[in-house]
Each structure stands twice: as structure tokens, then as C-alpha cells.
N, C-alpha and C positions, 0 to 999 in steps of 0.2 A: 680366645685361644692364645696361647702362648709362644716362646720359640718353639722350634724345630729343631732336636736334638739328634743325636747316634748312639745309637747301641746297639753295640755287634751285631753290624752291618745293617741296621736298619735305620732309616729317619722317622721318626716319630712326635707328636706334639708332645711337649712337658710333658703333660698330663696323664701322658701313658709310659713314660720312661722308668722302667723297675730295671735293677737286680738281686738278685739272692743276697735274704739276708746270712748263708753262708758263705759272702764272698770272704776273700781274705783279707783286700783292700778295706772294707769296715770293721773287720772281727781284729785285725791284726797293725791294719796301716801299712800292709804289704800291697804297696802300689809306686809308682813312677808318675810323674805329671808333665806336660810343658805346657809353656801357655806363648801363643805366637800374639802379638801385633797388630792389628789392621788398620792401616791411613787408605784413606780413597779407594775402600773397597780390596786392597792387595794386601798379601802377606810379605810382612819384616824378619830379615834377619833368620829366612827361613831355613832353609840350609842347617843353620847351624843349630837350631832349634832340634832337628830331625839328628846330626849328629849326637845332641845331649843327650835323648831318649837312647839310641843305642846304646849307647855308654853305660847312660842307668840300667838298662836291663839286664847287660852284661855282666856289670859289679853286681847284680843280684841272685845271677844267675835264673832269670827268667824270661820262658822262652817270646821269640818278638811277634807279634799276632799278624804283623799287617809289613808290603816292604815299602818303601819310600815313595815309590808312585799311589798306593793307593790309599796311604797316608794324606798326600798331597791332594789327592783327586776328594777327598772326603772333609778336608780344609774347603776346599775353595768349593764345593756343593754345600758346605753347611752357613759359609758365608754369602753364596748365592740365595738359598731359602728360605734366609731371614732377613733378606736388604741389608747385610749390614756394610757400610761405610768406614766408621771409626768404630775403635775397640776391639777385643780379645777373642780369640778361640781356644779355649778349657779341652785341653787333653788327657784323660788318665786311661791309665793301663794297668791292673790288679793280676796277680797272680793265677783267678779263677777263683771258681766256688767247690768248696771242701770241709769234710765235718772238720771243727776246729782242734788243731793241734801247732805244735810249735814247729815240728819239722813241714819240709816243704811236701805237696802231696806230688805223686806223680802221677802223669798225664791230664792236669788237671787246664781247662781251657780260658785261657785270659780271658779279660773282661774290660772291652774295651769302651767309653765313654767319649762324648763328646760335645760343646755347647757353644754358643757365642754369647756375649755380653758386650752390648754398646754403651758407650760411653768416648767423652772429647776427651780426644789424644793430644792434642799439639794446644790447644788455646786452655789453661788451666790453672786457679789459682795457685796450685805449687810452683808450674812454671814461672809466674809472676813478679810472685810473692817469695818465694822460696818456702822451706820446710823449719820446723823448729824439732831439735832431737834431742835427750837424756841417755846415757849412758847406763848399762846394764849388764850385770853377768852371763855371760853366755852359757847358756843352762841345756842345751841341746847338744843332742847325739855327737858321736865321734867322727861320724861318714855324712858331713855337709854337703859333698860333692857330690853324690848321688840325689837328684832331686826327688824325692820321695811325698810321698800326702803326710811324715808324719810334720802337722804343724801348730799341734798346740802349745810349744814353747813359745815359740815367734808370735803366737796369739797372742798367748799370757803378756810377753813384754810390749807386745803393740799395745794393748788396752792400758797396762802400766802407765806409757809415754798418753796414751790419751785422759786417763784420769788426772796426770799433771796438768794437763792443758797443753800439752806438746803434740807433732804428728806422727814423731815414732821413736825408736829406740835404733841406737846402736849399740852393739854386742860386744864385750871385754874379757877377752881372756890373758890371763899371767901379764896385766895390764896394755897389751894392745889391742887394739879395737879390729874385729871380725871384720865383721859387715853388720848390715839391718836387717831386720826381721826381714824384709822380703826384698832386697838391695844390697850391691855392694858400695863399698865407701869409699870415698875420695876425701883426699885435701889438697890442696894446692900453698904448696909455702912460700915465704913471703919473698924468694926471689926468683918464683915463678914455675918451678918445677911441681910436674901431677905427679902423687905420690897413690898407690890403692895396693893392697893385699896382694901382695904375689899369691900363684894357684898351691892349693896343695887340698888336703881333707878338710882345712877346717873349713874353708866358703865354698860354695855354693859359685862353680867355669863359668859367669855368666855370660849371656851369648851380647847384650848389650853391650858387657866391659867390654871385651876382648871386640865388638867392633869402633868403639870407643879407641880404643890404644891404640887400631890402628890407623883410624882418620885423624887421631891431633899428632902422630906419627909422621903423616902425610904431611901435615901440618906446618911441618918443622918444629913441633913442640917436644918439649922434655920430661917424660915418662918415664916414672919410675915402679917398678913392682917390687914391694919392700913392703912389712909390717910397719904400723906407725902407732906411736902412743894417744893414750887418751889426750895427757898435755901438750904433745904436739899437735892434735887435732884445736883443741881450744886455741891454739894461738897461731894458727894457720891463717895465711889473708882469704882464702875463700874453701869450701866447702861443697861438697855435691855427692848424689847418690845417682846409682842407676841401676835399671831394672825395665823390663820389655812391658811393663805396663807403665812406664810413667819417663820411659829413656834417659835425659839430663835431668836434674831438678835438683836446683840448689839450695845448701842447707845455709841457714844465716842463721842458726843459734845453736850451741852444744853448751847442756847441761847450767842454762842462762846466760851463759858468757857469748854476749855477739860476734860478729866474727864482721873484720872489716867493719863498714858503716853500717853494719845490719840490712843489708839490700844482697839482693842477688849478684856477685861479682861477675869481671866479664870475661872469664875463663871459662867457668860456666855455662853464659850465656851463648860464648860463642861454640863451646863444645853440642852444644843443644841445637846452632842453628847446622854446624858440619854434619850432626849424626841424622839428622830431619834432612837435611837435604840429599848424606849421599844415601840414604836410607830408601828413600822415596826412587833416584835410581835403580835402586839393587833390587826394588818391589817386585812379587811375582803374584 
């Protein structure tokens, strides 16, 4: 047997886990997603997680199936049912099942999904080691900010950066750098100031960043939200992405060009032990 999943409102093994192949979330990519966190058994940055979903449902104008408590209550029962420790809980939310057309249907009833995936969160060769990244045109949608299932752009360019022998792609538009296929981007320049994409449509509110900014904040560090170029990425002293599956993780090569000594810098390293440690705090 397998995990122990949710679908509307029930928990069931894998192996029994269907929905309609009328839903709209496969026929359409009209779906919403988050994906929360788990260290020692508890949910990260959850809160803000739960704000992102409304948000996307709203920009969608689709209705919200479930409210925050039984949202919560059905995290932490799906992490209870499968032991899990370390790793993710996979949320999606679809419009419902309706014969296909473009317009939205009415009265049609979400479809809500749910899983867990274990895997080491904190001890990790990216962590390490850091990441190696190429730069790529940013070939997906206009509305970034709603986190949606559609992802096979970000697919395409991840496998891109993997065929090179790299771990992933950053994203360029009218030559500044987006974010990552599934991360937003940082650089840090060389007299010490964190630089990462102010919010707007094109990235993707992450709930990491924004707890990021506000612990190297605390910090007394200097934070900037500002677009940055590809060449100023390359000639930055360090480098980092973050994202709620993988939090800090420092990049040490863009498009071959090392960055610093080619090691994981320690802006990085120490942004990764602030966000683990007050993270682990904030746990629920």
C-alpha cells in the first residue's frame, strides 16, 4: 500500500484516488496549487501558504471549497496518516468537473486533492553544495502570480538546464531575470546588499521570499526589491534561490560563470540557518 491521500473529503490509499476525466483542472489547467513544508512533523510558513490559495482563487474567480480550519485540520490529518516527518504536502484545488468548454461552468463543484511526499528538507546536496543555473527566456503566461497547475513551461526550461548538466533555469525577460522555474532569485552584490524581484504579475508572492525579507530584515541586513539583470546576476558575489521545498539554496554558477569562489557564500548560508531556525519557531 501506498500513501494516504484526500479527495474531497475523503482519505483514501493511492490506489483508489480518481477524479473525473471531465475535471477542468486536466482538460483546461484550471486549477490552483500550494505546496506547504514539513520539518519535524509540523507545517512551515503555513499561514501564508493558506493566504496564497485565497488569493489565487479569487484572481480566478473560483469558488473556495474548504475555510482555513478545515484546510488545516486535513494538512496535519494527512501528515499524521502517513508518518510523515520531513517533506511536502501537495494541495490542489480545480474548478470541478464539466463537459469541456472555455467559458467557466456554473455551479460546478471544486475538486479538491491532496498528498504528502517525504523527502530531507534541511541536510541536502543543494544545500551543500549549492546549485548550478543557465538562463532562459521566460516563455510562460502573463499572470505568474496566481499559482496555477499550468507548469509545463517551467518543465520544459527545467529539463533544458538538466540536459546541460545544470540543476535548473532562471527566467529572462526584456533582459532581467524573473525567477526559476519553481523559485524566486536572489543575488547578493558585492558590497553586500540582497537584491530579488520586487512583487508584481510577473513572479510567482512567494511565501519563502517574503519570509526571507523579513528575517535578514531583522537581521539588520540590507534588502532590496528591485529587478536585476542577467549581468548583474553573473557578477554578483553570491547567489541563491528560494522556494518552500528547498527554502535557501545557494546558486554558485550562472550560465558557467562562477560566482565568488564557486562555493556556497555566506549570506546564503546564514540566510538558510535564520529562515530553519525562525521557521522551526513559527512551526504548527
Amino acid at each position: 500500500m501506498g500513501r494516504i491521500v484526500y479527495v474531497n473529503g475523503e482519505y483514501l490509499p493511492e490506489e483508489e484516488a480518481k477524479v473525473s476525466i471531465f475535471d477542468r483542472g486536466f482538460l483546461m489547467a484550471d486549477a490552483v496549487y500550494e505546496v506547504t513544508s514539513v520539518l519535524d512533523g509540523k507545517l512551515i510558513d503555513f499561514p501564508g501558504h493558506l493566504k496564497r490559495l485565497a488569493r489565487s482563487l479569487g484572481e480566478l474567480e473560483m469558488a473556495r471549497p474548504l475555510d482555513d480550519a478545515a484546510i488545516e485540520a486535513m494538512h496535519r490529518e494527512l501528515v499524521a496518516r502517513n508518518a510523515l516527518v520531513d517533506g511536502m504536502v501537495y494541495m490542489q484545488v480545480t474548478r470541478g468537473a464539466a463537459d469541456r468548454d472555455f467559458t467557466y461552468p456554473e455551479g460546478a463543484t471544486p475538486t479538491v486533492v491532496a498528498f504528502t511526499q517525504a523527502k530531507p528538507m534541511e541536510d541536502t546536496v543543494g544545500a551543500r553544495d549549492g546549485i548550478k543555473v543557465i538562463t532562459m527566456p521566460d516563455i510562460r503566461w502573463g499572470r505568474r502570480d496566481i499559482k496555477t497547475v499550468q507548469l509545463l513551461a517551467p518543465s520544459m526550461c527545467k529539463m533544458a538546464a538538466k540536459k546541460a548538466g545544470k540543476d535548473d533555469a532562471w527566467l529572462v525577460e526584456d533582459g532581467f531575470v524573473t525567477e526559476g522555474t519553481s523559485n524566486n532569485a536572489w543575488i547578493v552584490t558585492k558590497d553586500g546588499r540582497i537584491v530579488t524581484r520586487d512583487l508584481s504579475t510577473r513572479i510567482l508572492h512567494g511565501i519563502t521570499r517574503a519570509a526571507v525579507i523579513a528575517y535578514a530584515e531583522a537581521a539588520q541586513m540590507k534588502v532590496e526589491e528591485r529587478a536585476f539583470t542577467v549581468e548583474e546576476a553573473r557578477d554578483a558575489a553570491e547567489a541563491f534561490m528560494t522556494a518552500a521545498s528547498a527554502f535557501v539554496t545557494p546558486v554558485v554558477e550562472i550560465d558557467g560563470v562562477a560566482l565568488g569562489d564557486g562555493r556556497p557564500g555566506p549570506v546564503a548560508r546564514r540566510l538558510r540557518e535564520l529562515y530553519l531556525s525562525e521557521s522551526r519557531k513559527r512551526a504548527i
